[in-house]
PDB file of N, CA, C and O in Angstrom:
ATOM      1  N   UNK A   1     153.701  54.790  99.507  1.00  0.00           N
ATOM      2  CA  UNK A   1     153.547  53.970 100.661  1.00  0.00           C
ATOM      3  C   UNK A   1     152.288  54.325 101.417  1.00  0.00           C
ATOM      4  O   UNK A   1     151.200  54.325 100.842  1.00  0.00           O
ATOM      5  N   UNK A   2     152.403  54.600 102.580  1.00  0.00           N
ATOM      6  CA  UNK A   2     151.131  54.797 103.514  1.00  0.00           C
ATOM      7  C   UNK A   2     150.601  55.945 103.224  1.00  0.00           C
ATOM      8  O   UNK A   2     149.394  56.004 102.987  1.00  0.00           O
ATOM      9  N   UNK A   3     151.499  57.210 103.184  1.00  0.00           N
ATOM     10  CA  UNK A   3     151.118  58.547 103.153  1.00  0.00           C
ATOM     11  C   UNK A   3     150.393  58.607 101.765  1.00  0.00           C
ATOM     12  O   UNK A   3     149.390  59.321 101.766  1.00  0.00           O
ATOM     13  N   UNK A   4     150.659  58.090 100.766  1.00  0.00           N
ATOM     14  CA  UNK A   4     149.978  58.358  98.932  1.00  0.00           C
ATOM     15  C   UNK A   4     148.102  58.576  99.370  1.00  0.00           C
ATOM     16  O   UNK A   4     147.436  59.516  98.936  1.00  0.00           O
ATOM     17  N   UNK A   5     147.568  57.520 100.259  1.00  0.00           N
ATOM     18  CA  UNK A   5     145.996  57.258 100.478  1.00  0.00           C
ATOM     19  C   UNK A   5     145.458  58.856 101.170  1.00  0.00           C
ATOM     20  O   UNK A   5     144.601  59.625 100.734  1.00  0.00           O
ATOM     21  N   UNK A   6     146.437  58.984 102.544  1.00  0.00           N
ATOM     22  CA  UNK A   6     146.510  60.492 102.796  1.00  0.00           C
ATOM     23  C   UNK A   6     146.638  61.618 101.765  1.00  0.00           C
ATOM     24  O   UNK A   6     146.072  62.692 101.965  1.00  0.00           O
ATOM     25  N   UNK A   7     147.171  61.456 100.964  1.00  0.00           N
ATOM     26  CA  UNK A   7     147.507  62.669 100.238  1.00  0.00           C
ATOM     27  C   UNK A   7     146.288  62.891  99.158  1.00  0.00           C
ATOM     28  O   UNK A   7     145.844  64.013  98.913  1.00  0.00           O
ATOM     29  N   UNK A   8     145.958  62.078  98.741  1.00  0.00           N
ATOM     30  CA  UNK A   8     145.039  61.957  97.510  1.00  0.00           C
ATOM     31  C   UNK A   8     143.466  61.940  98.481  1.00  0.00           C
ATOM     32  O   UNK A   8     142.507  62.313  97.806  1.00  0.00           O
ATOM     33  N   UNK A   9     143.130  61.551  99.963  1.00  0.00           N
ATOM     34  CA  UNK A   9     141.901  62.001 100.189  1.00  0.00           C
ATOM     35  C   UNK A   9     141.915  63.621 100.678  1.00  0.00           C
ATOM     36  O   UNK A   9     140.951  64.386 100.704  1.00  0.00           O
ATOM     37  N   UNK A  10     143.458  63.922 101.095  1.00  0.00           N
ATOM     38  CA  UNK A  10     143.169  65.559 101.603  1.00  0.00           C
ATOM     39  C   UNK A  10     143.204  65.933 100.080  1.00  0.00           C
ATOM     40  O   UNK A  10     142.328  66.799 100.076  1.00  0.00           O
ATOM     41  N   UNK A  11     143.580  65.859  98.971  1.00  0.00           N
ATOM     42  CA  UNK A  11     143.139  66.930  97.811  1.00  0.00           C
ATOM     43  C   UNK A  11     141.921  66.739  97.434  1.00  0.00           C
ATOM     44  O   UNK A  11     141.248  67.745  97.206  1.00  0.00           O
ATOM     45  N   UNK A  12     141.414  65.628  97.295  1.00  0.00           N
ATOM     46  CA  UNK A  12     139.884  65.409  97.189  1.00  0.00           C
ATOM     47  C   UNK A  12     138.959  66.228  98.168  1.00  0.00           C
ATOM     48  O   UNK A  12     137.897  66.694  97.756  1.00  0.00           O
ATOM     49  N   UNK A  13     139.447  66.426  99.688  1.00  0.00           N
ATOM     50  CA  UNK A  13     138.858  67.381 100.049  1.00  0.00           C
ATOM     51  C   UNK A  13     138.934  68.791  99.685  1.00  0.00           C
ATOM     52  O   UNK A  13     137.887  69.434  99.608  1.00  0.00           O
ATOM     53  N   UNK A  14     140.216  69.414  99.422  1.00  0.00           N
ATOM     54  CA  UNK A  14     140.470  70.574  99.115  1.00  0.00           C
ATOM     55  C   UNK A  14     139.834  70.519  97.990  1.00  0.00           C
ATOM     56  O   UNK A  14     138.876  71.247  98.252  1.00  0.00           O
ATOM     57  N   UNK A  15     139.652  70.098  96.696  1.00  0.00           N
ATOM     58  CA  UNK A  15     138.812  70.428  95.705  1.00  0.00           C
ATOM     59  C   UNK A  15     137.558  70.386  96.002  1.00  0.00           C
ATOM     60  O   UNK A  15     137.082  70.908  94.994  1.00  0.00           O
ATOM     61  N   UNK A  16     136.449  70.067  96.850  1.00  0.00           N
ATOM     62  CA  UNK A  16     135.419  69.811  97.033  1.00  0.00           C
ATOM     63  C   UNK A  16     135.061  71.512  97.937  1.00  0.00           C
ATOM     64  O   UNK A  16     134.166  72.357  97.930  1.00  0.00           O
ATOM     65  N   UNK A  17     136.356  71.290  98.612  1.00  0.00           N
ATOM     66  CA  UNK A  17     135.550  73.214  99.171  1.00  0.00           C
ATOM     67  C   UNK A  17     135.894  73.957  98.243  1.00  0.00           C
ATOM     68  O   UNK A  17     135.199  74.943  97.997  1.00  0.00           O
ATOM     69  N   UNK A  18     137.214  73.642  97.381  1.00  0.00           N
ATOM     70  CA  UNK A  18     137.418  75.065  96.366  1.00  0.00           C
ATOM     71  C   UNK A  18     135.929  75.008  95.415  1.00  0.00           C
ATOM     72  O   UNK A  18     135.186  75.989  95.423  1.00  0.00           O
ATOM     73  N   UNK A  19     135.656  74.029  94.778  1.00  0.00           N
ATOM     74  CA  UNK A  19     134.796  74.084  93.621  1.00  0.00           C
ATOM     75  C   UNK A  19     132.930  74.700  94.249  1.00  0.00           C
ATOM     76  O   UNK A  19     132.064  75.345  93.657  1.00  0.00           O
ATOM     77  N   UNK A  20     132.976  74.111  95.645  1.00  0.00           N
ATOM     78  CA  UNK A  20     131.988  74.437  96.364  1.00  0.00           C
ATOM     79  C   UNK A  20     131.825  75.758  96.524  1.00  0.00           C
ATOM     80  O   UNK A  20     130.683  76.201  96.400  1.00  0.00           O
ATOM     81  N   UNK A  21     133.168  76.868  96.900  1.00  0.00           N
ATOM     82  CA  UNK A  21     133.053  78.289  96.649  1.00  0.00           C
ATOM     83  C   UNK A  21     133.078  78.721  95.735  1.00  0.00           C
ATOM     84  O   UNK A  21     132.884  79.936  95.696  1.00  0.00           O
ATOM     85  N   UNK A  22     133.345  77.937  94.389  1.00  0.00           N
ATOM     86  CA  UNK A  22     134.410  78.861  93.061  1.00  0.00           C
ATOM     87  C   UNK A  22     132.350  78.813  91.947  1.00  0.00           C
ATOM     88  O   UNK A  22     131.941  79.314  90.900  1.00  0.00           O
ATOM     89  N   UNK A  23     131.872  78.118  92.797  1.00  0.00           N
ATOM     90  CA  UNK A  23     130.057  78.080  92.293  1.00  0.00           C
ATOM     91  C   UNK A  23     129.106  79.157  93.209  1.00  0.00           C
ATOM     92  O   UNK A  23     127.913  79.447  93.125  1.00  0.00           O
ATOM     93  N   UNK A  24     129.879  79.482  93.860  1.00  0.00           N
ATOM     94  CA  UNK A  24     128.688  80.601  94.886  1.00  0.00           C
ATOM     95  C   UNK A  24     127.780  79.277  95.639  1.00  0.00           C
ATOM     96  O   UNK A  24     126.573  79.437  95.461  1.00  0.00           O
ATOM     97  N   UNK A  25     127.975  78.558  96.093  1.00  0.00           N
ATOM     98  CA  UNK A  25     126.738  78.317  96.496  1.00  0.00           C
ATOM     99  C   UNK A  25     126.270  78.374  97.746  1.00  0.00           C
ATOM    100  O   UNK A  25     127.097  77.884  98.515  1.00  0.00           O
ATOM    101  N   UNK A  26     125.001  78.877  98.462  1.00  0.00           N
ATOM    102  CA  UNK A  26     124.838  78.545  99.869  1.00  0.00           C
ATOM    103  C   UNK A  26     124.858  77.873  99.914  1.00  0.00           C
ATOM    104  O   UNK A  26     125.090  77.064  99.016  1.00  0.00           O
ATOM    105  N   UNK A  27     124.432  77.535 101.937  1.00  0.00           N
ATOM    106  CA  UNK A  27     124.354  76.804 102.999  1.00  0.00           C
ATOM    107  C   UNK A  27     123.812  75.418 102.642  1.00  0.00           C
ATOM    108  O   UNK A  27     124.576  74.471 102.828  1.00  0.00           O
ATOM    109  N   UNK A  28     122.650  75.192 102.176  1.00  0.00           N
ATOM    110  CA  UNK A  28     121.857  74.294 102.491  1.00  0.00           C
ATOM    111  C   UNK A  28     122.684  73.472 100.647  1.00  0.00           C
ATOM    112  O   UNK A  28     122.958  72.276 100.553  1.00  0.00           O
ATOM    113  N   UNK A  29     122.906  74.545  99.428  1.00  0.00           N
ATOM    114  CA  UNK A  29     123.362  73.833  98.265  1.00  0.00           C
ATOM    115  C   UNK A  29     124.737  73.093  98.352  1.00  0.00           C
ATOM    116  O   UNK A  29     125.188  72.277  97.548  1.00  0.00           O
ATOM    117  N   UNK A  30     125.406  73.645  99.720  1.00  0.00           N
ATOM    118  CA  UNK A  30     126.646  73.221  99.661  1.00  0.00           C
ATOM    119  C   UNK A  30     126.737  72.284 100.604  1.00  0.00           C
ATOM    120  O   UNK A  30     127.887  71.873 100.757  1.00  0.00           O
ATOM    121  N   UNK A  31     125.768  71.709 101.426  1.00  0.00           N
ATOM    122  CA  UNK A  31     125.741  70.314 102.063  1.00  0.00           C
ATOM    123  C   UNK A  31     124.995  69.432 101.485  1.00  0.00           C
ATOM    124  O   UNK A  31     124.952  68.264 101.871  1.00  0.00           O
ATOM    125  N   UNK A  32     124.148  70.004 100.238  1.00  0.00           N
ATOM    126  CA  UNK A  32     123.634  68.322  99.319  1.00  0.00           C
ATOM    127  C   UNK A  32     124.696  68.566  98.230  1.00  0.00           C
ATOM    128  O   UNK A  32     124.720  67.652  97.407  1.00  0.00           O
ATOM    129  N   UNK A  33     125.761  69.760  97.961  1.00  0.00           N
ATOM    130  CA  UNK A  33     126.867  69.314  97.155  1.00  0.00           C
ATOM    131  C   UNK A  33     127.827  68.060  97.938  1.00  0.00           C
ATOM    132  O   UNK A  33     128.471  67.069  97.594  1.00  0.00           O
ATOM    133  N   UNK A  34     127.565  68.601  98.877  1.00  0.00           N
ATOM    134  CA  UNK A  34     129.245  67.627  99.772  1.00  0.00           C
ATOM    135  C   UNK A  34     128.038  65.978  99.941  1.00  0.00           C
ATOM    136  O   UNK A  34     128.458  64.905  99.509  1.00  0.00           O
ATOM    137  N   UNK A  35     127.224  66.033 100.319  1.00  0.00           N
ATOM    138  CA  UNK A  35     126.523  64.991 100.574  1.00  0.00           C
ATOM    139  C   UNK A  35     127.077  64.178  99.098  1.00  0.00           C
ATOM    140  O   UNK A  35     127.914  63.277  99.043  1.00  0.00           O
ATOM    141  N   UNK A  36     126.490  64.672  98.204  1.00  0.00           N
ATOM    142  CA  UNK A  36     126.799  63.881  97.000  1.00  0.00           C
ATOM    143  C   UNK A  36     128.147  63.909  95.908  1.00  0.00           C
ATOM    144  O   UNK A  36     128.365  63.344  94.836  1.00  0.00           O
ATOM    145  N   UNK A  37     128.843  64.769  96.675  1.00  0.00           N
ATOM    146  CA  UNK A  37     130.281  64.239  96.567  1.00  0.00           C
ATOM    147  C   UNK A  37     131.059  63.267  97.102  1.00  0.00           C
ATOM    148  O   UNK A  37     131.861  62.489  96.585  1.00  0.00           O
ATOM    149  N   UNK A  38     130.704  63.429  98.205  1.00  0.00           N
ATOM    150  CA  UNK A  38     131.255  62.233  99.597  1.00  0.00           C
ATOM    151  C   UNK A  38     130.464  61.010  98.974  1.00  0.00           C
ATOM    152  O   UNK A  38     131.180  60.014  98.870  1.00  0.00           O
ATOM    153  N   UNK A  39     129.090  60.830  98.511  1.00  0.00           N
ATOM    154  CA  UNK A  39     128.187  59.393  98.425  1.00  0.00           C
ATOM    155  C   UNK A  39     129.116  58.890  97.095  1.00  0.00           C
ATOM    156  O   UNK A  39     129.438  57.703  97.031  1.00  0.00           O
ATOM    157  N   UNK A  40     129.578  59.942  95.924  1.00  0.00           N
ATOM    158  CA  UNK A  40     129.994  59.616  94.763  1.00  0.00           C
ATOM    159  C   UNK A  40     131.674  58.764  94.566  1.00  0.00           C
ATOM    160  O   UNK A  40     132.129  57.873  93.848  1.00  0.00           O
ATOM    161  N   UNK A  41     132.282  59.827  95.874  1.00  0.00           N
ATOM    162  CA  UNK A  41     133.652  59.256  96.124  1.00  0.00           C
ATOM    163  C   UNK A  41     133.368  58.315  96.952  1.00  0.00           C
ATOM    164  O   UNK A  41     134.122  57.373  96.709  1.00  0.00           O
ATOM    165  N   UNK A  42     132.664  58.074  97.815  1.00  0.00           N
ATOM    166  CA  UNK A  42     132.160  56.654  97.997  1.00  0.00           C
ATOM    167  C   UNK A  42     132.526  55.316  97.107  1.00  0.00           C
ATOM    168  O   UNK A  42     133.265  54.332  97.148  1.00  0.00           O
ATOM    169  N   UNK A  43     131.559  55.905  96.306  1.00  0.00           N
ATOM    170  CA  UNK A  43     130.895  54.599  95.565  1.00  0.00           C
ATOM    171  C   UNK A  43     132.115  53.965  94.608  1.00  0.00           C
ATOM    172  O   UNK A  43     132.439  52.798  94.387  1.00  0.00           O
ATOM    173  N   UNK A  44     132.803  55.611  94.004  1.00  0.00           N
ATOM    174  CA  UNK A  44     134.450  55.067  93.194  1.00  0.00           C
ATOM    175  C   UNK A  44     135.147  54.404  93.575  1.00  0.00           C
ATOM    176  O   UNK A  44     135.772  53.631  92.850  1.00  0.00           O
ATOM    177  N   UNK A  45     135.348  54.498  95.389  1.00  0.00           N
ATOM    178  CA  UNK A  45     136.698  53.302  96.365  1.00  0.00           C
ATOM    179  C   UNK A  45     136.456  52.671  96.267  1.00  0.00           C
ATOM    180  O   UNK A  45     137.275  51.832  95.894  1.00  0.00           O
ATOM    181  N   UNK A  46     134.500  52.089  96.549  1.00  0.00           N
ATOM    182  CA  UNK A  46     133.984  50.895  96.835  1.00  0.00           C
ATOM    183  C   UNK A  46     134.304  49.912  95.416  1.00  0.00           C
ATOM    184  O   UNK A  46     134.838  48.805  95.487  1.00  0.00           O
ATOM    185  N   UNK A  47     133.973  50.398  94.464  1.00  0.00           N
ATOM    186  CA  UNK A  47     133.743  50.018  93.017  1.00  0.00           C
ATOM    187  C   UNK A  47     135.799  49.505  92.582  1.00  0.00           C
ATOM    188  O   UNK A  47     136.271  48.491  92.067  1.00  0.00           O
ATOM    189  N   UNK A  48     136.490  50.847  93.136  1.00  0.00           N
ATOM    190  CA  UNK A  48     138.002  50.397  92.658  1.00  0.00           C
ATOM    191  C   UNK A  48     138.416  49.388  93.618  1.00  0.00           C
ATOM    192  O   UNK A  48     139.070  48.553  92.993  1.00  0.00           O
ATOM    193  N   UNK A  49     138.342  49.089  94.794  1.00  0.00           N
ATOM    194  CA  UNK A  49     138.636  48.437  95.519  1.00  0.00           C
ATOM    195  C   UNK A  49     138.011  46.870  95.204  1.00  0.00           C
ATOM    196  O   UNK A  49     138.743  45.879  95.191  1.00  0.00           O
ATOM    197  N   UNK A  50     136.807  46.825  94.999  1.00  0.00           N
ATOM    198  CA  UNK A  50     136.185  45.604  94.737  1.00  0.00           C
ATOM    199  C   UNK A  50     136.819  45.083  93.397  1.00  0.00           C
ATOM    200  O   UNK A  50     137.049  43.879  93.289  1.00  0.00           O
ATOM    201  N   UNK A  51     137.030  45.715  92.650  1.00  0.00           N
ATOM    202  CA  UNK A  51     137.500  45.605  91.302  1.00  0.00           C
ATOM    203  C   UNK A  51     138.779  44.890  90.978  1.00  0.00           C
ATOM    204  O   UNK A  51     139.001  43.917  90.256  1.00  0.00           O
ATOM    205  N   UNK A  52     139.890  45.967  92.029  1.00  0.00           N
ATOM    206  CA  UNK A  52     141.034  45.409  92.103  1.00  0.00           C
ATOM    207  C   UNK A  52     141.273  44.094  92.741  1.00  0.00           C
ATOM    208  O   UNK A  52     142.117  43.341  92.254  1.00  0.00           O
ATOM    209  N   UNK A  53     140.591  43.757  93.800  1.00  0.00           N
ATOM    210  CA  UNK A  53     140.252  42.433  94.532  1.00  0.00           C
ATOM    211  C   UNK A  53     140.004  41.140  93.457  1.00  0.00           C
ATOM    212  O   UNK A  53     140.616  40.084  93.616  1.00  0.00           O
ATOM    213  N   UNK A  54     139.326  41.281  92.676  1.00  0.00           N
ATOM    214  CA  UNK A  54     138.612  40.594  91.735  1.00  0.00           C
ATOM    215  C   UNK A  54     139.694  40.770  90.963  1.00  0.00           C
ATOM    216  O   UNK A  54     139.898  39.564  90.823  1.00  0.00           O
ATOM    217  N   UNK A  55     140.553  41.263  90.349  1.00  0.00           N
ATOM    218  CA  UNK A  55     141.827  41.268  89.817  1.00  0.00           C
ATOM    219  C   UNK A  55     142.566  40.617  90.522  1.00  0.00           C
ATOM    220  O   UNK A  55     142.536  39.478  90.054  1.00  0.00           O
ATOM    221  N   UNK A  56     143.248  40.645  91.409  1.00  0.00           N
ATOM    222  CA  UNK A  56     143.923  39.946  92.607  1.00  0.00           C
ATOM    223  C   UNK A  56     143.884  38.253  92.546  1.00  0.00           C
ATOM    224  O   UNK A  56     144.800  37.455  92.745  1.00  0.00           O
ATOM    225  N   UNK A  57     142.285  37.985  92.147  1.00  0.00           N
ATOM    226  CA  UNK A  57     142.234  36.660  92.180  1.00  0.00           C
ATOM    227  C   UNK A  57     142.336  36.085  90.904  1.00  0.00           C
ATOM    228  O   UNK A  57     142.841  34.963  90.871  1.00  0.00           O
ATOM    229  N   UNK A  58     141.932  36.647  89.721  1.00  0.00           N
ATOM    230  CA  UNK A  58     142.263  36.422  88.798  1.00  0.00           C
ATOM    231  C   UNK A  58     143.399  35.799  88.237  1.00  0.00           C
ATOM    232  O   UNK A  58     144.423  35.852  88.918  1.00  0.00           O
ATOM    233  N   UNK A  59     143.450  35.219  87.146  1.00  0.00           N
ATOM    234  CA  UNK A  59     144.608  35.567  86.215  1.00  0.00           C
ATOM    235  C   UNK A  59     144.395  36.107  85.377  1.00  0.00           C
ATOM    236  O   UNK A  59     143.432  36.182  84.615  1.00  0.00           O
ATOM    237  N   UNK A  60     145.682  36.723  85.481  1.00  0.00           N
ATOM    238  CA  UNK A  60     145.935  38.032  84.853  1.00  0.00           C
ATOM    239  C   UNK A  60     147.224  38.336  84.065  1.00  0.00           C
ATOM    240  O   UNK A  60     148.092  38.102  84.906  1.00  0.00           O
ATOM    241  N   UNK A  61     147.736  38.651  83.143  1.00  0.00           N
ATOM    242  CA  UNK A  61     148.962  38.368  82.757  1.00  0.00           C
ATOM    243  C   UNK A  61     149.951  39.353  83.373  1.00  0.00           C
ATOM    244  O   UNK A  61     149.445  40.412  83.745  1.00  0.00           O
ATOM    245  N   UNK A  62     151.480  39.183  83.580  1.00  0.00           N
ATOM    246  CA  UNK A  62     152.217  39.475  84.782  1.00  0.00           C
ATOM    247  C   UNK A  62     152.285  41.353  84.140  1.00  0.00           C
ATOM    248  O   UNK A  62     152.663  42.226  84.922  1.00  0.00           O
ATOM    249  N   UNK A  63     151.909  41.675  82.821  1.00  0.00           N
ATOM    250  CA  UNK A  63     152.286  42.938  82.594  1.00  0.00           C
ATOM    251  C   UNK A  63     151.261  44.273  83.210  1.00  0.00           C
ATOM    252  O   UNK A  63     151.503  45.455  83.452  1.00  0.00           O
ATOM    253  N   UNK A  64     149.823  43.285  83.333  1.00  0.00           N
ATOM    254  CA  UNK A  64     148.818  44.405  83.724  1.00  0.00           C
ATOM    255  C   UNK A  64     148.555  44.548  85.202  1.00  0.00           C
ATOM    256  O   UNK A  64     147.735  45.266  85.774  1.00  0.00           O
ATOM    257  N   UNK A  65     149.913  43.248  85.951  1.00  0.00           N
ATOM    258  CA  UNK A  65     149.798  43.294  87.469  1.00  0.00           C
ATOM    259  C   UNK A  65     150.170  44.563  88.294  1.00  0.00           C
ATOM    260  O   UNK A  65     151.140  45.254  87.982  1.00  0.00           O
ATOM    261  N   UNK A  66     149.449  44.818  89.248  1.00  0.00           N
ATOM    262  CA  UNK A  66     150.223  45.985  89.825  1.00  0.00           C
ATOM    263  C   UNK A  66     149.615  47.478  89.611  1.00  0.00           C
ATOM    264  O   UNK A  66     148.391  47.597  89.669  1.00  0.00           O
ATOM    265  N   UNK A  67     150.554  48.805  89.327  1.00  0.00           N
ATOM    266  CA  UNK A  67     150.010  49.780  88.724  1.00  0.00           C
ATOM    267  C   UNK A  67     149.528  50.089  87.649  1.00  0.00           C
ATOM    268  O   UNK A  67     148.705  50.974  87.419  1.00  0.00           O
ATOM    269  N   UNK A  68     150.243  49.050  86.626  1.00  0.00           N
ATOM    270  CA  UNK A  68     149.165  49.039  85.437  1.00  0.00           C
ATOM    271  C   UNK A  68     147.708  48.632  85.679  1.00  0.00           C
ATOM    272  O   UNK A  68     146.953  49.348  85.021  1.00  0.00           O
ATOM    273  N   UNK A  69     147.207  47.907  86.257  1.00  0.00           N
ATOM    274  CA  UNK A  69     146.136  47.773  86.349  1.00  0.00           C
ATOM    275  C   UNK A  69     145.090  48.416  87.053  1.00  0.00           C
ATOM    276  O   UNK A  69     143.880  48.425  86.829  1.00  0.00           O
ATOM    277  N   UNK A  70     145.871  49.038  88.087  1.00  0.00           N
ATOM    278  CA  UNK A  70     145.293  50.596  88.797  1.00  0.00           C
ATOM    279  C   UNK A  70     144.995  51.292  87.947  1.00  0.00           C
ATOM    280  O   UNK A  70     143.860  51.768  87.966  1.00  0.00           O
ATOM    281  N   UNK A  71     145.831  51.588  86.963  1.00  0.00           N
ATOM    282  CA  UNK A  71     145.524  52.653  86.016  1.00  0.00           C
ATOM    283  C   UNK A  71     144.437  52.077  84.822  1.00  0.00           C
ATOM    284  O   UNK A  71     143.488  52.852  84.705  1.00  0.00           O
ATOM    285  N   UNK A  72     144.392  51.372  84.280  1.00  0.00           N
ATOM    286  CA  UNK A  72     143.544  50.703  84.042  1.00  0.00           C
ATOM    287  C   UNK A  72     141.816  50.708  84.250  1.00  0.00           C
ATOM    288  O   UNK A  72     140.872  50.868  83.477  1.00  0.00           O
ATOM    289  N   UNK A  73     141.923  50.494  85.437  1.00  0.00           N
ATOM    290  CA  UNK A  73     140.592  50.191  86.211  1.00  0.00           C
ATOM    291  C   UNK A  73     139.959  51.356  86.663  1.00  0.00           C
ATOM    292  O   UNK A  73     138.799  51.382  87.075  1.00  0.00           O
ATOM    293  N   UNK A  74     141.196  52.938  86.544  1.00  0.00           N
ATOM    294  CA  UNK A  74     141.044  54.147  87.462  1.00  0.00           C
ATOM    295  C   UNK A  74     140.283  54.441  85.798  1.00  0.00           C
ATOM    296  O   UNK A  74     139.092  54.749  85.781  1.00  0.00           O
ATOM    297  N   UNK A  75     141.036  54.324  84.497  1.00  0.00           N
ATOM    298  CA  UNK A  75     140.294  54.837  83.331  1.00  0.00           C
ATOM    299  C   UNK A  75     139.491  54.601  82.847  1.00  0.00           C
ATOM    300  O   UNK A  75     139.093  55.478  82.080  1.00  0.00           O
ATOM    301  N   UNK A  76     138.757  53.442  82.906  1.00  0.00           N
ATOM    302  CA  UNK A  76     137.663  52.507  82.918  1.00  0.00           C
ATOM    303  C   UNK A  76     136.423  53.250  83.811  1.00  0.00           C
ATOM    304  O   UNK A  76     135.448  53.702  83.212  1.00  0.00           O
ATOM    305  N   UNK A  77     136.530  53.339  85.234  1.00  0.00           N
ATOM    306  CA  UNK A  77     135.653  53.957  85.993  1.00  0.00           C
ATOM    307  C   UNK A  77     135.392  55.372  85.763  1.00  0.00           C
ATOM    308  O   UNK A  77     134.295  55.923  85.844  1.00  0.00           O
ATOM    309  N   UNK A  78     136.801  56.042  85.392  1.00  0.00           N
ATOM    310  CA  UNK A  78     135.972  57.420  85.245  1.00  0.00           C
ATOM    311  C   UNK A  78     135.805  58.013  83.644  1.00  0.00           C
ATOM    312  O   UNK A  78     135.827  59.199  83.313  1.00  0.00           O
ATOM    313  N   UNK A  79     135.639  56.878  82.799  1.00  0.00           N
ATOM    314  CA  UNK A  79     135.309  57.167  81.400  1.00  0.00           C
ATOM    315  C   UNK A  79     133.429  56.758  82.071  1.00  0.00           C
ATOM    316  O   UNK A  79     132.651  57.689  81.863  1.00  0.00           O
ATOM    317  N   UNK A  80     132.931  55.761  82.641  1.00  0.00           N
ATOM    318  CA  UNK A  80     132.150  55.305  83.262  1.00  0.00           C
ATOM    319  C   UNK A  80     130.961  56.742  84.019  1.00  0.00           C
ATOM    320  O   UNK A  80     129.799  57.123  83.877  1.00  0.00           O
ATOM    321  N   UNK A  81     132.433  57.183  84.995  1.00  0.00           N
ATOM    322  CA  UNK A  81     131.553  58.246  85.570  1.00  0.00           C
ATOM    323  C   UNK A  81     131.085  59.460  85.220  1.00  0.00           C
ATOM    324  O   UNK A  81     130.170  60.153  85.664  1.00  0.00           O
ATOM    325  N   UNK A  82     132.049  59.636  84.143  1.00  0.00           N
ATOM    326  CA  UNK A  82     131.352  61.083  82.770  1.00  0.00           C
ATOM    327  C   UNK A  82     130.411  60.514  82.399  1.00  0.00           C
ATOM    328  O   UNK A  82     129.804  61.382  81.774  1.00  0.00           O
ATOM    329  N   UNK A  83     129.828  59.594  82.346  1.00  0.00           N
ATOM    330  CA  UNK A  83     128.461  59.588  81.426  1.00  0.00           C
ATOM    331  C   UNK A  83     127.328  60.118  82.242  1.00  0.00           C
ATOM    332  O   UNK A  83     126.191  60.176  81.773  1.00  0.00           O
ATOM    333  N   UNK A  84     127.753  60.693  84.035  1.00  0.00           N
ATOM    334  CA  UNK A  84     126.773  60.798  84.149  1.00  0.00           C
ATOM    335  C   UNK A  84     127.039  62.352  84.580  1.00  0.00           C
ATOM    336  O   UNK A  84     126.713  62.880  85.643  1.00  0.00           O
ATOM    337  N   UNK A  85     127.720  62.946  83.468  1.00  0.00           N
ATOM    338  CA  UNK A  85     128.122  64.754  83.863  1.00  0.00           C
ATOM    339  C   UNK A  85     126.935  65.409  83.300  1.00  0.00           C
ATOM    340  O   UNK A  85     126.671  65.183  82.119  1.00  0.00           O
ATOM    341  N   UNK A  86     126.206  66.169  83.967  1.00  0.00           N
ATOM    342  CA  UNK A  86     125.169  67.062  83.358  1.00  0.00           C
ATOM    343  C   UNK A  86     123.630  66.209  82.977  1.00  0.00           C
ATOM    344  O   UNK A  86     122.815  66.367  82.068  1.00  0.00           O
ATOM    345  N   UNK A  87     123.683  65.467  83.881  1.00  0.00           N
ATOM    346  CA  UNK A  87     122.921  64.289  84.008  1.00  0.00           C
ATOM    347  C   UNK A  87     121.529  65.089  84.813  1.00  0.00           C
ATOM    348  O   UNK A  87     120.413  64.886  84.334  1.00  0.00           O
ATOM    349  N   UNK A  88     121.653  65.861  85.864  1.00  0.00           N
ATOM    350  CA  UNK A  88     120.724  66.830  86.196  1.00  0.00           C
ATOM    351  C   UNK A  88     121.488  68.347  86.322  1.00  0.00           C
ATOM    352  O   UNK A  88     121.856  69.052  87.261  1.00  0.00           O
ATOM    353  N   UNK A  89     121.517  68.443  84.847  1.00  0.00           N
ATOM    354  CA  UNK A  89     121.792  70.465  84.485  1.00  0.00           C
ATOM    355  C   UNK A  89     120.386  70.905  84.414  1.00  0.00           C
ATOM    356  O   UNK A  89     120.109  72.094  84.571  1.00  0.00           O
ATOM    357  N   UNK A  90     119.574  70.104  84.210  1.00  0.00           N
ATOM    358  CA  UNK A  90     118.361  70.808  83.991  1.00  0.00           C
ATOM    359  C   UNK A  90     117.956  71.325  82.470  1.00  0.00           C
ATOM    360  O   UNK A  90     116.828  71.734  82.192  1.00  0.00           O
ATOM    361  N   UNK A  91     119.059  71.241  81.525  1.00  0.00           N
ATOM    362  CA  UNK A  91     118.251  71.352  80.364  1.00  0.00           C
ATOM    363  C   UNK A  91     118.315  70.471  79.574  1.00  0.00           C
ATOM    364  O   UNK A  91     117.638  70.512  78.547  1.00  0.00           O
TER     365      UNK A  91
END
């Protein structure tokens, strides 16, 4: 219900400081980490949200309505967003 949106942005935060310490990084690496974590989880709501909308209006057949298609659209985007893992590792 209401609380699920709560729950899933406070772990998104809690992983963003754990992984932020569990790398050592300073001050200044760990606000263009969060900068471009926050711009990235951004861009995923914007992208799932628009997506699902555009589903919404669609037709669509009655089996992929709903959470199937959340799930769907959630595996789609982040098969999407690995392509860009290690994208600047530097080697």
């Amino acid at each position: 219900g209401l609380f699920l949106p709560l729950i899933t942005t406070n772990c998104a935060i809690l992983f963003l400081a754990l992984t932020q310490t569990s790398r050592g990084y300073n001050f200044f690496e760990g606000i263009f980490f969060a900068l471009g974590a926050g711009a990235g989880l951004t861009l995923a709501l914007v992208l799932m949200a628009g997506i699902r909308e555009e589903a919404e209006l669609s037709d669509i057949p009655d089996v992929l309505k709903g959470a199937a298609m959340s799930f769907l659209i959630a595996g789609i985007l982040s098969m999407a967003f690995m392509g860009f893992a290690g994208l600047f590792s530097g080697a």
